[in-house]
Structure formats: C-alpha cells, structure tokens
C-alpha positions in Angstrom: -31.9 36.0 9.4 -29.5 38.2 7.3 -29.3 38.0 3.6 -25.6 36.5 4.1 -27.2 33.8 6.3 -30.1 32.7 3.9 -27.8 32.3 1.0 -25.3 30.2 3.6 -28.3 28.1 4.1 -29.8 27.9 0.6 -25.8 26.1 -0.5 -25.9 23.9 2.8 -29.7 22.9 1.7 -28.4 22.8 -2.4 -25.1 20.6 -1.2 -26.8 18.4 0.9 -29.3 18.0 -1.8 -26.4 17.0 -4.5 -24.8 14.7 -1.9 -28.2 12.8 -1.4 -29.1 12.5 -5.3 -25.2 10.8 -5.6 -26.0 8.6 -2.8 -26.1 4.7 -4.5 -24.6 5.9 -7.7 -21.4 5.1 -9.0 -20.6 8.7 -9.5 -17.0 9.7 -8.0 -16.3 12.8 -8.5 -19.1 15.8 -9.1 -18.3 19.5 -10.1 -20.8 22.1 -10.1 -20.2 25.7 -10.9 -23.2 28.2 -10.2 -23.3 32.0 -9.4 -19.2 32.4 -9.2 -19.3 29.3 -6.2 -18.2 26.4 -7.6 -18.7 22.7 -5.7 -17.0 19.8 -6.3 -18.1 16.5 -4.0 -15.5 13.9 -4.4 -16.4 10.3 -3.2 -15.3 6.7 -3.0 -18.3 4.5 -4.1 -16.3 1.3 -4.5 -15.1 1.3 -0.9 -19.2 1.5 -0.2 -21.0 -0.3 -2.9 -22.0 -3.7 -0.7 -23.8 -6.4 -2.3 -25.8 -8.2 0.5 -27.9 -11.6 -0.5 -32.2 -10.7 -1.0 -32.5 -14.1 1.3 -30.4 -16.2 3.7 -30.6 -19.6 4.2 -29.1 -20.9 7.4 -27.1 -24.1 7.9 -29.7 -26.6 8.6 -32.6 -25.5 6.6 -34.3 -27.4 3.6 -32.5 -26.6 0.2 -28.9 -26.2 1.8 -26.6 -28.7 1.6 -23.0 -29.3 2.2 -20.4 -31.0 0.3 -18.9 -34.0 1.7 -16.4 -33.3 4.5 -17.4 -29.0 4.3 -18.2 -27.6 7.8 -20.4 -24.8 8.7 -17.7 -22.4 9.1 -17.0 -22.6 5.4 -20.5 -22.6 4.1 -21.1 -19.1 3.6 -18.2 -16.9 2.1 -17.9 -13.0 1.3 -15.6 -11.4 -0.7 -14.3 -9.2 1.9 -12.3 -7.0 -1.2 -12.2 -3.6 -2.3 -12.4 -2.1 -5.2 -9.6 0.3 -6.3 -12.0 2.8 -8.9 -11.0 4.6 -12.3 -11.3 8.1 -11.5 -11.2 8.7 -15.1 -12.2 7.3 -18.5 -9.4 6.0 -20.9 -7.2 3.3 -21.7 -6.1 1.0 -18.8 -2.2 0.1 -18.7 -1.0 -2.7 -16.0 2.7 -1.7 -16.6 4.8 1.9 -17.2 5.8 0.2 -20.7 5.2 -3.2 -22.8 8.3 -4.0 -22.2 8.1 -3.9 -18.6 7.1 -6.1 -15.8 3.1 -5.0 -14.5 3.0 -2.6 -11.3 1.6 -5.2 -9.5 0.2 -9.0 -9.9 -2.4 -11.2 -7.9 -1.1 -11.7 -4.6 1.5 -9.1 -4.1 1.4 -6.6 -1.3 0.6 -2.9 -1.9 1.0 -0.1 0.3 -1.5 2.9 0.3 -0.1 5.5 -2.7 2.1 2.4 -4.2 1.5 3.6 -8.6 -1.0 -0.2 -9.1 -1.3 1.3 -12.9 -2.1 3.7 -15.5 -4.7 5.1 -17.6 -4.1 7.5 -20.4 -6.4 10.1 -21.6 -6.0 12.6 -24.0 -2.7 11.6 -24.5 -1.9 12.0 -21.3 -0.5 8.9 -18.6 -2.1 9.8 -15.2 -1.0 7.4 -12.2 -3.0 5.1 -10.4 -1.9 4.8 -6.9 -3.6 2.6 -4.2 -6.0 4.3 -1.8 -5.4 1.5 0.8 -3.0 -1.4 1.5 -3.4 -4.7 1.2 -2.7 -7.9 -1.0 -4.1 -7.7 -4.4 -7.0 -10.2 -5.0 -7.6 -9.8 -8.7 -7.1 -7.5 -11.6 -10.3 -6.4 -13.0 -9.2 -4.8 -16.2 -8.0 -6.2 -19.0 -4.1 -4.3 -20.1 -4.8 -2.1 -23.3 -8.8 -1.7 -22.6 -10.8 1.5 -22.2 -12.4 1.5 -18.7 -14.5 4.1 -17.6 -14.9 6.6 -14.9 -16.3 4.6 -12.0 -15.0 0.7 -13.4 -13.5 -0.9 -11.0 -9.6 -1.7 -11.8 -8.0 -4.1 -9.3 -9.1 -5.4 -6.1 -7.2 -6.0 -2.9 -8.1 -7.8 0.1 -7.5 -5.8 3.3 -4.5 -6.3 5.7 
C-alpha cells in the first residue's frame, strides 16, 4: 500500500470513528479541521431519536386495564411525530414580526422548505424551513425564548 493509500485509509478509519462517537447524541452538525482537510458530518438526530417503552404489557395481562367502552385497538398509542431541530442556538421567533400572524399553527399543513420560523443569532434572522411535509402537531418552543442547537422546535405528524 502507497503512502497516498494509507493516509486515504487513516481519514475513512478517523471519519468513521467521528460518525460512531456522534451515534445517540443530539449533536447535528460536527466540523473538524485537521492537517489542511477539513470534515464536516451533518446529521438529523430528531428524525432518529426513538423512545421505545423498557417493558410491554399486552392486552390481557394482570395490571392492564381498559377504560369503559376502550378497545384494544386504541390501547396502546405512539406519537408517530417528528421533530423539526434548531440547527442553531438563539432566540426562537414563531412569526417574521410581532405584528404578524405565526408561520404556522397546530394543525396546518406544511410543505417540505415551507419558512415554520426563525431564530436569530448574533443579530442575525436565519430561516427555518421544514425538512418534511406534514401537518404540524405541536409547537415546542415557546415565541421569544432562547433554544439551543439540537432543541426540538415544532413537530409535525407525517402525511
């Protein structure tokens, strides 16, 4: 093996070594500059992050019951959601202006790269635009709070 191809491998080997350490994280975006190569691994934990119940009961057992006139279908439900992330840290806006109406509200439609809000940082008003389409579930963050990098702003519930 060449020199070229050993320092190929060693950044394969050092990537896939940054991509495991991010795995479960909330971490969306990473940079990385070293010897003039610079990587940057961008990801989308909220569309991963699942939260799965430690133990199941099943319809029947001891310790579940149902209310009066429930069926089994409707014993058990998931919020089937996702998350649309901040990919930065700064102050959360719902609307382009006070005086506005919000960019969107609980049960309207969005269409992937619909602007859903705002967030300023360092003075500056970046965009928020939805990753997917769907209806909008609930909004997460509260108007004129800080969120940060990773917080989850509004969720919508798949078409």
């Amino acid at each position: 093996m060449d020199t070229d191809e050993q320092k190929m491998s060693s950044w394969i080997e050092r990537v896939e070594d940054l991509v495991n350490m991010l795995e479960g994280s909330t971490i969306g975006e990473f940079a990385l500059t070293e010897a003039g190569t610079e990587i940057i691994i961008r990801r989308q934990p909220g569309l991963v992050m699942v939260s799965t119940p430690t133990h199941l009961h099943s319809i029947g057992q001891p310790g579940v019951q149902l209310a009066p006139g429930a069926s089994a279908a409707h014993a058990v439900e998931t919020d089937t959601s996702v998350a649309i992330i901040a990919p930065l840290t700064g102050v959360y806006y719902s609307a382009p202006s006070p005086s506005s109406p919000p960019f969107v509200s609980v049960g309207d439609v969005v269409q992937t790269g619909q602007v859903i809000a705002m967030i300023e940082a360092m003075k500056v008003f970046n965009e928020i635009q939805a990753e997917i389409s769907g209806r909008v579930s609930e909004l997460v963050a509260t108007n004129g709070e800080v969120v940060q990098k990773g917080d989850a702003l509004i969720r919508i519930q798949l078409a």
